[in-house]
C-alpha positions as CSV (number, residue, x, y, z in Angstrom):
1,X,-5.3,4.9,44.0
2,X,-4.5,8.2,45.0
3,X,-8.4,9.3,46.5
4,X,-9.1,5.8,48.3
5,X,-9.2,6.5,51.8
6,X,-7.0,5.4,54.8
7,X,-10.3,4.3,57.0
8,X,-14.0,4.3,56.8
9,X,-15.5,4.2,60.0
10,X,-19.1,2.7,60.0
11,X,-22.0,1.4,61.8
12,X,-23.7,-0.8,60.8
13,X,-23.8,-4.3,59.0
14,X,-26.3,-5.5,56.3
15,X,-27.8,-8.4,58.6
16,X,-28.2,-5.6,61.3
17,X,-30.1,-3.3,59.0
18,X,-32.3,-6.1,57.4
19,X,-33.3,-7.6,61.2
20,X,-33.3,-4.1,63.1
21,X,-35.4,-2.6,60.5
22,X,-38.0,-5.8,58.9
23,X,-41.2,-4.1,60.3
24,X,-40.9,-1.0,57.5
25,X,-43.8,-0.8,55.2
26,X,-43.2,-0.2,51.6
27,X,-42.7,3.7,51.3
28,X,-42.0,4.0,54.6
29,X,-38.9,6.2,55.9
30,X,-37.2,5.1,59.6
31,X,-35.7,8.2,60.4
32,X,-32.6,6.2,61.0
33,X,-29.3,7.0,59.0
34,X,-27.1,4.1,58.8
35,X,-23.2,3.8,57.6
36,X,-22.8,0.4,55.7
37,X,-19.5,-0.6,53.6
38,X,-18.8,-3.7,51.4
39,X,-18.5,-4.8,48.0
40,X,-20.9,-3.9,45.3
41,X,-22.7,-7.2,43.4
42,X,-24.8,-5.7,41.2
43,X,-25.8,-1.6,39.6
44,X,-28.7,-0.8,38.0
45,X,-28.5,3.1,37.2
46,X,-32.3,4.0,36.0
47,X,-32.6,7.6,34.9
48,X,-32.9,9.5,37.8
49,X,-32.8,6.8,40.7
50,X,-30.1,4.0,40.6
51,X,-30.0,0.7,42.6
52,X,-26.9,-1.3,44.0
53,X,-26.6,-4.6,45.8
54,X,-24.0,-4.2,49.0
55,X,-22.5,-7.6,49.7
56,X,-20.2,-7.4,53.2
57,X,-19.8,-10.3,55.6
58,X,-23.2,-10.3,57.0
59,X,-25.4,-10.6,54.2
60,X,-26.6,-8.0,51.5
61,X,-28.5,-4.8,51.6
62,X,-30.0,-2.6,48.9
63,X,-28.4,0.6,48.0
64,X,-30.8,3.4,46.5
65,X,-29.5,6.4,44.9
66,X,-31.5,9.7,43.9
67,X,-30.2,12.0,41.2
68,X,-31.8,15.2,43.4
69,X,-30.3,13.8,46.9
70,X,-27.2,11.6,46.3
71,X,-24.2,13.3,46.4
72,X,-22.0,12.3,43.2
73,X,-25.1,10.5,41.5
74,X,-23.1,10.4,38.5
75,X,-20.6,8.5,39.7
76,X,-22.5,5.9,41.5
77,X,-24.4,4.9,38.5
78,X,-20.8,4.3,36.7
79,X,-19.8,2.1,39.9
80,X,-18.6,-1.8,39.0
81,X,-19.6,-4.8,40.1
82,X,-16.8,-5.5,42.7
83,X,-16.0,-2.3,43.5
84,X,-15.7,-1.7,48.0
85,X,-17.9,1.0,49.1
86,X,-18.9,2.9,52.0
87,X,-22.2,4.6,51.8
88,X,-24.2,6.4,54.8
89,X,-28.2,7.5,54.5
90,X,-31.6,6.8,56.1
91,X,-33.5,3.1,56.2
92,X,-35.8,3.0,54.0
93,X,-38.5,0.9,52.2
94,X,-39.1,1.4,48.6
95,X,-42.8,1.7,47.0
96,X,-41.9,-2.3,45.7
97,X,-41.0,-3.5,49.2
98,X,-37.3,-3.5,49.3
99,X,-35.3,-2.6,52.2
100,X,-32.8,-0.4,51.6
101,X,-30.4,2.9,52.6
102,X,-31.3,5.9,50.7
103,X,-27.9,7.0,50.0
104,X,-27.0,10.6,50.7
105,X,-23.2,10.3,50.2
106,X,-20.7,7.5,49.5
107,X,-17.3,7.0,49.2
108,X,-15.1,4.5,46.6
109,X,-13.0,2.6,49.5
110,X,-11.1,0.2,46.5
111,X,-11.9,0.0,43.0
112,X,-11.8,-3.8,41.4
113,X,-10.0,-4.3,38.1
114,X,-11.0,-8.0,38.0
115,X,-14.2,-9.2,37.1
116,X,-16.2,-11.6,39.1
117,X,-17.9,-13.9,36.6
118,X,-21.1,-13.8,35.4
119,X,-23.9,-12.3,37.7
120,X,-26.0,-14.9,37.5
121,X,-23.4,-17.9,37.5
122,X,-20.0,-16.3,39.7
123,X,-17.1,-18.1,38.8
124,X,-17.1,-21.7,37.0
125,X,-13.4,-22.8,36.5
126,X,-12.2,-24.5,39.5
127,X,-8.5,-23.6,39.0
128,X,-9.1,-19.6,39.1
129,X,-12.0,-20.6,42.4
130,X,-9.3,-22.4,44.4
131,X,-6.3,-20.5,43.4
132,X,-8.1,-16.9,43.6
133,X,-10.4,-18.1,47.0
134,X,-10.7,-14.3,47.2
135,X,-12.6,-13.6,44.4
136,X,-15.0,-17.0,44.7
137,X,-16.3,-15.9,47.8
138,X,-17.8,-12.9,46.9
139,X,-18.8,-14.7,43.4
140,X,-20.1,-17.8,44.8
141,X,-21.8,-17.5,48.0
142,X,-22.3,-20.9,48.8
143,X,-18.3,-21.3,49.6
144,X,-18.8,-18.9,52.2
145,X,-20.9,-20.8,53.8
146,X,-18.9,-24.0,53.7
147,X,-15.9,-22.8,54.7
148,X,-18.2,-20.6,57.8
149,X,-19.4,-24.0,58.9
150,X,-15.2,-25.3,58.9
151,X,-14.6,-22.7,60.7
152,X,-17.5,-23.2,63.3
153,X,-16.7,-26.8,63.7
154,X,-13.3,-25.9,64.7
155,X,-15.1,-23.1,67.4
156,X,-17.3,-25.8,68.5
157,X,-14.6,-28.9,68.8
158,X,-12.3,-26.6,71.4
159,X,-15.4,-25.4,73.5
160,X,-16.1,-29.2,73.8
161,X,-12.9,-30.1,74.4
162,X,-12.2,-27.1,77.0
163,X,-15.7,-28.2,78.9
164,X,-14.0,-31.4,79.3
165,X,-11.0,-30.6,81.2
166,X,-8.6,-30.6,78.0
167,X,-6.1,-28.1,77.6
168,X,-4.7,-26.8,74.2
169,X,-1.1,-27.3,73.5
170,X,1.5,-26.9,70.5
171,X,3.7,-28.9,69.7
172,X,6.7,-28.5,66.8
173,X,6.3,-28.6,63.3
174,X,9.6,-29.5,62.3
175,X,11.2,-32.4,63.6
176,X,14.5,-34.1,63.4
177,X,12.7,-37.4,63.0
178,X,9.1,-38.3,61.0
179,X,7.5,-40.1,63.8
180,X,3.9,-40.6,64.9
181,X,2.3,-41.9,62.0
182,X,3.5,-43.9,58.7
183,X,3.4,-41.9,55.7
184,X,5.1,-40.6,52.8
185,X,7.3,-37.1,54.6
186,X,8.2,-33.8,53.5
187,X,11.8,-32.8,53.9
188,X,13.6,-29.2,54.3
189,X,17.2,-28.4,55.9
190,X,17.8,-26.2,58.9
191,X,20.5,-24.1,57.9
192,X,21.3,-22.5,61.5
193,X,21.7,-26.2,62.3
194,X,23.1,-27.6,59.5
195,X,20.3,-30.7,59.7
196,X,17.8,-32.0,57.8
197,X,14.0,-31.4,59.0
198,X,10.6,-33.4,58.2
199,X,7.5,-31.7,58.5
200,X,4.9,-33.0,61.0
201,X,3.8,-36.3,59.9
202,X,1.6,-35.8,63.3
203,X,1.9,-34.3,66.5
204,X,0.8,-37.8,68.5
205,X,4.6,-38.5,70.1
206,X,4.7,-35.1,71.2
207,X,1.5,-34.8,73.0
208,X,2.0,-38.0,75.1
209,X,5.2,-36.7,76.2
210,X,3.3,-34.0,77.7
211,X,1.0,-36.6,79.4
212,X,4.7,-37.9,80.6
213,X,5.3,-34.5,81.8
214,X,1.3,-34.6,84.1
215,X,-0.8,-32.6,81.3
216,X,-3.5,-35.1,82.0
217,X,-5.9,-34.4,79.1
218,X,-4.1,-32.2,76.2
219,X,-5.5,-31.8,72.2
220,X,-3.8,-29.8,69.4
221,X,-6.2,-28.6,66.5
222,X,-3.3,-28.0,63.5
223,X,-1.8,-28.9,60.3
224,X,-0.1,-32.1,59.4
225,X,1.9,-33.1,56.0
226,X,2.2,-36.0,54.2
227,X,4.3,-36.3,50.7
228,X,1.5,-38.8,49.4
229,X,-1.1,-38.6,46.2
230,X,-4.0,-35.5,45.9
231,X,-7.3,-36.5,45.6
232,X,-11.0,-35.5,46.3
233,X,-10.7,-37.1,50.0
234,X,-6.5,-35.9,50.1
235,X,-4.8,-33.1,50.4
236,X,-0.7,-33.4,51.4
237,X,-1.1,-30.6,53.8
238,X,-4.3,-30.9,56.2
239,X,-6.2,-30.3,59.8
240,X,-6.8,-32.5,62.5
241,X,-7.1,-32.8,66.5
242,X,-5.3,-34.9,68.2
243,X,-6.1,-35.7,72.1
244,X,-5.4,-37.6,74.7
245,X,-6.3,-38.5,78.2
246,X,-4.5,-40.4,80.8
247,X,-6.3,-43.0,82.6
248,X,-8.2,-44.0,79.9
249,X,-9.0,-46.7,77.5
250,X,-10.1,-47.0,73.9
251,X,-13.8,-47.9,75.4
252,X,-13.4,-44.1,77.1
253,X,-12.6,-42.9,74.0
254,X,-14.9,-44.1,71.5
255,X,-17.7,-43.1,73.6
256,X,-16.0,-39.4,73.3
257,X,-15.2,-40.0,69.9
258,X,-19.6,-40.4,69.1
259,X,-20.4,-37.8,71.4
260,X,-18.2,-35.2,70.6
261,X,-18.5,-35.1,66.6
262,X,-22.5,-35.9,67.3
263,X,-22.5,-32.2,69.7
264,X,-20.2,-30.6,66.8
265,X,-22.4,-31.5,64.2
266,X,-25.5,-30.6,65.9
267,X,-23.8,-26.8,66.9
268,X,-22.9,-26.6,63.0
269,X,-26.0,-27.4,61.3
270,X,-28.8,-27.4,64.1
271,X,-29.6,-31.1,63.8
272,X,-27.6,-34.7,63.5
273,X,-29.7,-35.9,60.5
274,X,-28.0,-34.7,57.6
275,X,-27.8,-34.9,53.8
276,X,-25.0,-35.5,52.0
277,X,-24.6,-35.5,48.3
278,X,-28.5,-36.7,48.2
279,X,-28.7,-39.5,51.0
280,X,-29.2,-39.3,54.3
281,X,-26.8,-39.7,56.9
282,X,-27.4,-39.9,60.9
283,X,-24.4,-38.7,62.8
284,X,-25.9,-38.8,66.3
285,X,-24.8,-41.4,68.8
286,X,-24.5,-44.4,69.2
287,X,-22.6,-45.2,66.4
288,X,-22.2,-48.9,65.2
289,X,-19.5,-50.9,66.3
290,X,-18.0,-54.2,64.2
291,X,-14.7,-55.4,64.1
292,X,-12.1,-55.6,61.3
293,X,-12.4,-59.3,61.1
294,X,-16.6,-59.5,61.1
295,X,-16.5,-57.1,58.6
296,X,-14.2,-59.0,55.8
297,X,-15.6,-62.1,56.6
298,X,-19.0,-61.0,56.0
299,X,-18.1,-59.5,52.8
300,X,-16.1,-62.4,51.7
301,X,-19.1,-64.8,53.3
302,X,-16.1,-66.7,55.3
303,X,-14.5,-66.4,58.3
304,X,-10.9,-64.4,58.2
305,X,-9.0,-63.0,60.9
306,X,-5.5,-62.1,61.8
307,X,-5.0,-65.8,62.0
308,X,-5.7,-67.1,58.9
309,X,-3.0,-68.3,56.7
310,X,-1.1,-66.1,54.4
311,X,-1.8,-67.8,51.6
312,X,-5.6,-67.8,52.4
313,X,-5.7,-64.0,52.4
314,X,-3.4,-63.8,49.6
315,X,-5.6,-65.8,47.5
316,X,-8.5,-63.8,48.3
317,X,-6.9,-60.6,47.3
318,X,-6.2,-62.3,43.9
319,X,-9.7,-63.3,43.9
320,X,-10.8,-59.7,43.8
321,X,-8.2,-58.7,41.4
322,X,-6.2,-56.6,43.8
323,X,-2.7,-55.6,43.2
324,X,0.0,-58.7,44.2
325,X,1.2,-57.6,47.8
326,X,5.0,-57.4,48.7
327,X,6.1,-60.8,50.2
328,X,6.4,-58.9,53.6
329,X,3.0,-58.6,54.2
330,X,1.9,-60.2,57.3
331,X,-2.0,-61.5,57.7
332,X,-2.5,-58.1,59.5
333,X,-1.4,-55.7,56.5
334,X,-3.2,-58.5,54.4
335,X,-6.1,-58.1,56.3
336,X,-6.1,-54.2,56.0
337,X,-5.8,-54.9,51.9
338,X,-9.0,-56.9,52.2
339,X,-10.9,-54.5,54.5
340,X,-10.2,-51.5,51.9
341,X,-11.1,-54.1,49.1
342,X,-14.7,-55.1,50.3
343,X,-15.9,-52.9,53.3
344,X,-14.4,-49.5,53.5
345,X,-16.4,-47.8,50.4
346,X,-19.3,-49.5,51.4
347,X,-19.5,-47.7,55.2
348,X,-22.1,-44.8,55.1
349,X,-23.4,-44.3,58.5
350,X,-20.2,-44.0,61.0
351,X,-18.8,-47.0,62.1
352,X,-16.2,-48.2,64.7
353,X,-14.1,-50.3,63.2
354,X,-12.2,-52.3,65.8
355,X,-9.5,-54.6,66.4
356,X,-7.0,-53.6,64.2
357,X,-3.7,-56.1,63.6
358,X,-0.7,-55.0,65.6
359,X,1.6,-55.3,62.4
360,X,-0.1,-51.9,60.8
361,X,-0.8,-50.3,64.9
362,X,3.2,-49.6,65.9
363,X,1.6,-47.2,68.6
364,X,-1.4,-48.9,70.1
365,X,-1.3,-51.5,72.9
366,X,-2.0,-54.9,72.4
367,X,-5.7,-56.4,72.5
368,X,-6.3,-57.8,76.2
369,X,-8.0,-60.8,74.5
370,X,-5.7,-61.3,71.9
371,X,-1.8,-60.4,71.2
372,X,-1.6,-60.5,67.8
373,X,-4.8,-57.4,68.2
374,X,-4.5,-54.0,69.5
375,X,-7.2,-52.2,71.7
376,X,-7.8,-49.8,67.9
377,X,-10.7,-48.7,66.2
378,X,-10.8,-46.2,63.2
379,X,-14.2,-44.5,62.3
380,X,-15.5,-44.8,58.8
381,X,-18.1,-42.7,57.4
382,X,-19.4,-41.9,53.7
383,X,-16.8,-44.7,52.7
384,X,-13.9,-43.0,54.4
385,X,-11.8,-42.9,57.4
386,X,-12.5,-40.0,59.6
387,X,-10.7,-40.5,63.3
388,X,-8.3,-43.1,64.5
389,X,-7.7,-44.1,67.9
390,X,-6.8,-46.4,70.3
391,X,-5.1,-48.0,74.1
392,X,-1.4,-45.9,73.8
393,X,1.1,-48.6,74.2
394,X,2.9,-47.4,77.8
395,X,5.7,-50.3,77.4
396,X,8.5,-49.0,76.4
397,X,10.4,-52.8,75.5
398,X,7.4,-53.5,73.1
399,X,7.8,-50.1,72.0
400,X,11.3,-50.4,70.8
401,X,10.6,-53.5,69.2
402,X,7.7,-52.1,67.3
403,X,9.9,-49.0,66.0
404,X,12.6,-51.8,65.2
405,X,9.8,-53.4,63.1
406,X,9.1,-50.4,61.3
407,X,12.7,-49.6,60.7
408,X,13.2,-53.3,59.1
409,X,10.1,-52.4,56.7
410,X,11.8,-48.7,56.0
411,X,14.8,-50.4,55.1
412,X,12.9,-53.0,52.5
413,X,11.5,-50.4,51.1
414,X,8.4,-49.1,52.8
415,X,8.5,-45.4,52.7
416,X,5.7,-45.1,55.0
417,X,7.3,-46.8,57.5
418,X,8.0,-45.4,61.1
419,X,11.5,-44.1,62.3
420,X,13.0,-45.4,65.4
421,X,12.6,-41.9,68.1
422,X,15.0,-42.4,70.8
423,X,13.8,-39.3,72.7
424,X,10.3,-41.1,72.7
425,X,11.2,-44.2,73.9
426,X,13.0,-42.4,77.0
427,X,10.1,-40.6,77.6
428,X,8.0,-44.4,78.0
429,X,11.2,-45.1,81.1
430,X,10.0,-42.2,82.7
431,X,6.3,-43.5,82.7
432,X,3.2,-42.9,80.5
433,X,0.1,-43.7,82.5
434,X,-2.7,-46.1,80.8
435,X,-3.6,-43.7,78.1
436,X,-6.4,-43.4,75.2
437,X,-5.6,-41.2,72.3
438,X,-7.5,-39.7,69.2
439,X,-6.9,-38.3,65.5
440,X,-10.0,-36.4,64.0
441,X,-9.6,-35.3,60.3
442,X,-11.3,-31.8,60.2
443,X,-11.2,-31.7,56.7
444,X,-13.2,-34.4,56.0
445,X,-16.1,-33.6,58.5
446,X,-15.8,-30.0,57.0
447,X,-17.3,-31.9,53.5
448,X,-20.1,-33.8,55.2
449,X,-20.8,-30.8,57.3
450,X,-20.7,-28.6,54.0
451,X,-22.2,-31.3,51.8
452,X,-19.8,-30.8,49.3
453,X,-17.8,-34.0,47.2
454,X,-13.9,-32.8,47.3
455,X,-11.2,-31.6,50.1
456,X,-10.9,-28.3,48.2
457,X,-13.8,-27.1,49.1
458,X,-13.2,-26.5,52.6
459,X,-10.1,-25.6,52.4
460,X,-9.5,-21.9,52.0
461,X,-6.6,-22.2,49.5
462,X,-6.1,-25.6,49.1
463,X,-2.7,-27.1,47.5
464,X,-1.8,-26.4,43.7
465,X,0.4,-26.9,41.4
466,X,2.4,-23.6,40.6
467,X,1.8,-21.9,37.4
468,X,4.5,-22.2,34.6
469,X,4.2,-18.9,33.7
470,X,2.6,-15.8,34.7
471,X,-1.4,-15.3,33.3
472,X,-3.8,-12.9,33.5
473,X,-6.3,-13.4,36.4
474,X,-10.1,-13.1,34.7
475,X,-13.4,-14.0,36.2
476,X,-15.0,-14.4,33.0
């Protein structure tokens, strides 16, 4: 485009106008000449006057065009929907009421050869909206304004954070070994190195080696990747923040975990009492707390815990035509299996779920009440997990033989098991302070924040599968 220009400078953004200048009466001139740019979302060229709706990041603002005092009144009229334009002229009200700039010159900043859907319907087909993200935004409106309130939760959960005393921290991507979490990982090879790499299952070894090293509060707000199944509530590459304070304990941390999603949601949308897809949903604290065990046995109107037989909890599965478990299966994975059979999807309002069995915790410390327990609670809400967290386990013997647990399970075939980290376990020897820890999915309170029924939504360009073959982008 050999006439589109290299800058336009201008002053002014559509909200501005629209606040700065409300009090205008219809017919009424400000004397004020504004420069606006953005994209043009609608023409209507009649005769000698022509109209345009200018769409930039703020909002929209009418453009209006006089054949006897717009430069190049011609080629307005013949401007497309789509099209980026800067335009400069005086605020003005019409004789109907609508606010506009009275366009004395403009200038074509990019022409669009794509279409953006029908005016009164943007773009429908959810491939070409999550695959061409750049084009739904200025067709559909509405995923502006989810993915604004993702982005404003992740504003709001550092400021909290910082006010707190946390810092912010990176830690790698890559690692030599999958650890912190059991999943499913993603491999690549370092070539420089000659070794294979594992994308970040999560970052939660790392960050309480720098509690080793005196950070006494740290958080990281990043990306995580797990190899496992897509889905509305699963994405293989997604957000979280992790934190973690020394001298605390899972009590400490729950009472964080409710107040600092209840002050995020309330910067976000103004209020804890939300909607989601139709029903209400109360996010302010306190949050109700129940433990894994109360929970199943209510459902199952009997008593279960980590202590029932094997058999018991195997029947019961059976019962509720579940899926025949592998013969490893302890009563605390067997539990789990029961707790996603009859509770989880029924959780609306968030819940602490407590008490979790050590066999599925390999990084949480042990109940103080009961060994076969850890000090762990997960937080369901809308009938899915949100946050995870829990008393670190500081011993670096039980460590080693919870890693050496894990590495039996990876060997009988559980690909979501948990490597052995050497490097971690030295870290325990040179001492990890009583410790509370936290995984928030960001993702997933994006959707309740944005009231919207799949991961895609909030994420700007969510995963895909490739295209076999070239095709010809249309918004039709």
């Amino acid at each position: 485009m050999r006439d589109q220009p290299y800058a336009f400078p201008h002053d002014a953004f559509a909200r501005d106008v629209v606040e700065r200048f409300d009090s205008l009466a219809p017919g009424e001139e400000s004397g004020t000449v504004v420069t606006v740019a953005g994209r043009v979302m609608l023409v209507r060229p009649q005769g000698k006057l022509a109209f345009a709706t200018l769409r930039d990041s703020t909002g929209e603002v009418q453009l209006f065009a006089l054949g006897s005092e717009t430069a190049s009144f011609d080629a307005f009229c013949e401007l497309r929907i789509g099209d980026w334009v800067g335009a400069a002229g005086e605020v003005v009200r019409t004789r109907r009421g609508e606010l506009s700039v009275k366009v004395a010159t403009f200038s074509v900043l990019a022409r669009t050869e794509l279409g953006f859907g029908d005016k009164w319907h943007g773009i429908t087909d959810p491939d070409l909206r999550y695959r061409h993200r750049e084009a739904d935004l200025w067709a559909n409106p509405e995923t502006r304004t989810v993915l604004d309130r993702r982005h404003a939760l992740l504003r709001s959960v550092r400021e909290q954070l910082w006010r707190r005393g946390f810092v912010e921290v990176e830690t790698p991507i890559l690692n030599a070994i999958p650890s912190g979490g059991t999943a499913e990982r993603f491999s690549t090879h370092y070539n420089s190195l000659d070794a294979d790499m594992f994308l970040r299952i999560a970052p939660e070894l790392w960050l309480k080696r720098l509690v080793v090293g005196g950070y006494e509060r740290v958080f990281e707000i990043g990306k995580l990747f797990r190899n496992e199944g897509i889905s509305p509530w699963h994405a293989p590459e997604f957000t979280t923040v992790e934190l973690y304070a020394a001298y605390w304990d899972v009590e400490d941390m729950m009472a964080l975990t409710e107040e600092l999603v209840a002050s995020c949601v309330a910067d976000v949308r103004g209020t804890t009492s939300l909607t989601y897809q139709g029903a209400p949903i109360e996010m302010g604290a306190p949050w109700r707390r129940a433990t894994m065990s109360e929970l199943v046995s209510v459902a199952l109107e009997e008593e279960v815990t980590v202590h029932t037989p094997v058999d018991v909890l195997r029947a019961r599965l059976a019962d509720r035509d579940e899926p025949a478990p592998p013969p490893s299966w302890g009563p605390g994975r067997l539990l789990e299996a029961l707790f996603g059979a009859v509770v989880e999807r029924g959780i609306w309002a968030p819940t602490f779920v407590l008490d979790y069995p050590v066999e599925i915790s390999p990084l949480a410390r042990r109940h103080r009440l009961d060994a076969e327990l850890t000090e762990r609670f997960e937080v369901f809400c809308v009938g899915h997990e949100f946050a995870n967290g829990f008393s670190e386990l500081t011993d670096p013997a039980d460590q080693r033989e919870r890693f050496e647990l894990q590495a039996r399970a990876r060997a009988e075939g559980d690909d979501e098991a948990m490597a052995m980290d050497e490097d971690y376990l030295v870290a325990l020897q040179y001492g990890l302070p009583p410790t509370a820890g936290l995984g928030i999915g960001i993702d997933r309170l994006a959707m309740v924040l944005g009231d919207v029924a799949n991961i895609r939504e909030v994420i700007a360009f969510p995963t895909l599968k490739p295209r076999a073959e070239p095709t010809e982008t249309s918004g039709g």
